[in-house]
N, C-alpha and C positions, 0 to 999 in steps of 0.2 A: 503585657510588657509594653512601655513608653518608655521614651528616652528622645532628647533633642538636646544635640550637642552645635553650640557654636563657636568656629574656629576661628582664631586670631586672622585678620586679611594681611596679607602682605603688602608694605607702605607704598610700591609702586601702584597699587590699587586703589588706594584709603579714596583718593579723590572723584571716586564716581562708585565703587560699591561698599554698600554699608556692612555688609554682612554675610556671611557662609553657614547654613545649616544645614545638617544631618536629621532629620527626624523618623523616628522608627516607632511601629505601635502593631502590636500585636492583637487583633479584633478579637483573637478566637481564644485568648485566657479571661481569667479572673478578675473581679473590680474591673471593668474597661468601659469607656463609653462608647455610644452606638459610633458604628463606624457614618451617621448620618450629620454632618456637620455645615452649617452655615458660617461662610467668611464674609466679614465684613468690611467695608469699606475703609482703606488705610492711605497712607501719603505713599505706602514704598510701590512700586513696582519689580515686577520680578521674576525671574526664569525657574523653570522645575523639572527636573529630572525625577520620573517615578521606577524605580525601578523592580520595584513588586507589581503589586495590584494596578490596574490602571485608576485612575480617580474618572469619575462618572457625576456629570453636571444634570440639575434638576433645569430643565425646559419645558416652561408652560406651553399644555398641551402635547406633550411629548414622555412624559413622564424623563425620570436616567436615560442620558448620553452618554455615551465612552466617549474620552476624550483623550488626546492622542498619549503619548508615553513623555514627552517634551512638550512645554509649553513656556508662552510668553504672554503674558496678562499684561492688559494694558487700563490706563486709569477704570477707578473701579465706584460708581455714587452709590451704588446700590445693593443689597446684601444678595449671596451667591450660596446656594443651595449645592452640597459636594454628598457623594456616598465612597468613601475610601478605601474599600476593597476592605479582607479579612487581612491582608497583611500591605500595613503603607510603610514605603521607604522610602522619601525623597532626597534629593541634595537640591539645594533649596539657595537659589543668587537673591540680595535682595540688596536692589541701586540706590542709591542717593540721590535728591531729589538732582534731575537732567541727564542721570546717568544714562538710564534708558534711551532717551533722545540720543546722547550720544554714541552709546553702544550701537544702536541700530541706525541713527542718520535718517530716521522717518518720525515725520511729526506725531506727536503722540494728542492729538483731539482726531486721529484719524483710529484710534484704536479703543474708545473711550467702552466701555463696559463689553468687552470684548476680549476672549482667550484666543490665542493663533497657535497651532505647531511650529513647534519652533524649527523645523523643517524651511517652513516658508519663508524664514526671516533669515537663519541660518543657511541654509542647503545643507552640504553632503556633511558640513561640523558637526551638526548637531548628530547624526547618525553616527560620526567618529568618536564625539565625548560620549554620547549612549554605549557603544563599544567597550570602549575604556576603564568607564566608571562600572561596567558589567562584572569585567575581569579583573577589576581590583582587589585585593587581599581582604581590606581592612576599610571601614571609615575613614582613617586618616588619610588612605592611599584617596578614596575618593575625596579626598578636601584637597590633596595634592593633584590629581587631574582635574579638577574644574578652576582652582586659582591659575596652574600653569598656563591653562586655556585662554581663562581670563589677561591675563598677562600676553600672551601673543594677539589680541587685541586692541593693543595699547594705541600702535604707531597710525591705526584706523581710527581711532576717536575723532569726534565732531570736537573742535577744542574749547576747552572749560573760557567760562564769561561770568563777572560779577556777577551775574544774575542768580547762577549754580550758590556759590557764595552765601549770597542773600538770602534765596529762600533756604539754605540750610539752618539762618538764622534763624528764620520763621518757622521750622520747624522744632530747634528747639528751645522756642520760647512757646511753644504747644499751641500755633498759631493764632499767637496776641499779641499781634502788632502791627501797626495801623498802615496799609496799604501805602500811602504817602511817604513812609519810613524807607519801606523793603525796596521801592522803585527807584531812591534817591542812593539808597544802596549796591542796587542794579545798574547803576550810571545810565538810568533810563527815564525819558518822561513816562506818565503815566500809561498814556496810550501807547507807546511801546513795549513796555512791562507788560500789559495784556497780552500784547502779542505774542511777547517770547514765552508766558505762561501758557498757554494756549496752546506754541510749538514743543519745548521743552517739558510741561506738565502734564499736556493731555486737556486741562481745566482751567477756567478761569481765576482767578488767583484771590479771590474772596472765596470760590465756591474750596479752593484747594485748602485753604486755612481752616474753613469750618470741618472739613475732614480731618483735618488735625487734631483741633482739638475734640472734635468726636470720637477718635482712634482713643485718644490720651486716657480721656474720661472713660470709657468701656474698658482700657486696658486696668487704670487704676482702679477700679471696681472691683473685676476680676481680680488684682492680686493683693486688695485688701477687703473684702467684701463684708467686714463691721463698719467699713465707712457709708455714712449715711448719704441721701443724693444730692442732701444740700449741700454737704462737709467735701466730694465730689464738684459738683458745680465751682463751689466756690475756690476749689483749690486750680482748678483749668480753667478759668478766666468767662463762666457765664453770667450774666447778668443775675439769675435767680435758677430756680429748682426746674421752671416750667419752661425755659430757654434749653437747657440739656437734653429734657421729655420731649421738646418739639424735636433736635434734630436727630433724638436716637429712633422719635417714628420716624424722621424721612430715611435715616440711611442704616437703619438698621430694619424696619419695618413693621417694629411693637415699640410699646410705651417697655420702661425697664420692666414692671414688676407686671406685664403678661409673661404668661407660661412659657412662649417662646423668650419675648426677652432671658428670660430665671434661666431657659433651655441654654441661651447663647452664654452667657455669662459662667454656666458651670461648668460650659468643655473649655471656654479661655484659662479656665483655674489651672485646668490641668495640663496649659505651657507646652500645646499638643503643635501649636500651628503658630509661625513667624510671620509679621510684620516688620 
């Protein structure tokens, strides 16, 4: 059984989180894929609530890690190796580009391919929403404790900057648009835009785009997978067929049509796991 449901945010929210999901997957029926899943490198950042299984990270040389019950991921270049228990059920926060900076007030190139308990970031909340969301009834109820939460956050936000703005544009123009644009949009010179990209993003703001449009194109694949790489390429802004292949080796780790690639592309079909 799978199912991921996502709930409408509430408008006091819209301007720092993108999105509320619920996902639930049942390992131990019928037709399911291995509970062994690689995440890839995305623009969102985002908080997790597991409240089945715990999720277990692949570390070289270490083989699976448990990793805590709550977490908070921070910028992400490089593809991430998960094994998600026989039963995953998350509620799943996922920020708008600066959200996370401002949720947490720490710069995010201090968190750059790194997951934390969100214990550490949080304190004693995160062990209260854990609570909460435990003893809820229903799905809905836990979409209603994590926005409520969300919401009593508010008055703490680091406060919204054209820059937030900006690169929202940048990302949904699938990041293609020329660096000079987004920083005159930012009310920033260049070398300032760096900087706040850097604080606010985690990344440099070239390197933050080409995840973008590499999210874009791995997602469009996935949810039409008779499109061809050039038909792909060409519709998320690569110069050619062989520009895509280069960055889906850097941040995905294979070329598309290795085994792995074919591997990553089949559990995205299945709409298992949010960006």
């Amino acid at each position: 059984m799978l199912y991921s449901t996502r709930y409408t945010i509430q408008p006091a929210l819209r301007e720092y989180v993108k999105s509320v999901n619920i996902i639930h997957i049942d390992f131990t029926g019928p037709d399911v894929p291995s509970p062994i899943y690689t995440h890839m490198p995305g623009h969102t950042r985002f908080l997790c609530f597991y409240l089945r299984d715990p999720v277990r990270v692949q570390q070289e040389g270490a083989g699976f890690v448990t990793r805590p019950t709550s977490i908070m991921a921070g910028p992400q270049t490089r593809p991430v190796t998960l094994e998600l228990g026989k039963t995953h059920h998350v509620v799943y926060v996922g920020f708008k580009p600066g959200g996370m900076y401002r949720f947490l007030g720490v710069p995010l190139d201090q968190l750059v391919n790194q997951d934390f308990d969100a214990r550490m970031m949080l304190g004693s909340e995160a062990d209260e929403v854990m609570c909460r969301l435990h003893e809820a009834k229903s799905n809905g109820e836990q979409n209603s404790i994590i926005q409520t939460y969300l919401l009593q956050k508010l008055p703490q936000l680091k406060p919204v900057l054209p820059f937030d703005a900006a690169i929202q544009e940048l990302v949904n123009a699938g990041g293609n648009l020329p660096m000079e644009y987004v920083a005159a949009q930012s009310c920033l010179s260049i070398r300032q835009f760096e900087r706040q990209s850097n604080t606010r993003l985690g990344l440099p703001p070239k390197l933050y785009a080409r995840i973008v449009r590499f999210f874009a194109a791995f997602k469009l694949k996935a949810r039409f997978p008779d499109l061809t790489w050039t038909d792909i390429s060409n519709r998320c802004g690569y110069f050619d067929q062989m520009h895509l292949i280069r960055d889906f080796k850097v941040f995905a780790g294979s070329t598309p049509g290795m085994r792995r690639g074919e591997k990553l592309l089949a559990f995205a079909r299945r709409g298992a796991v949010s960006n």
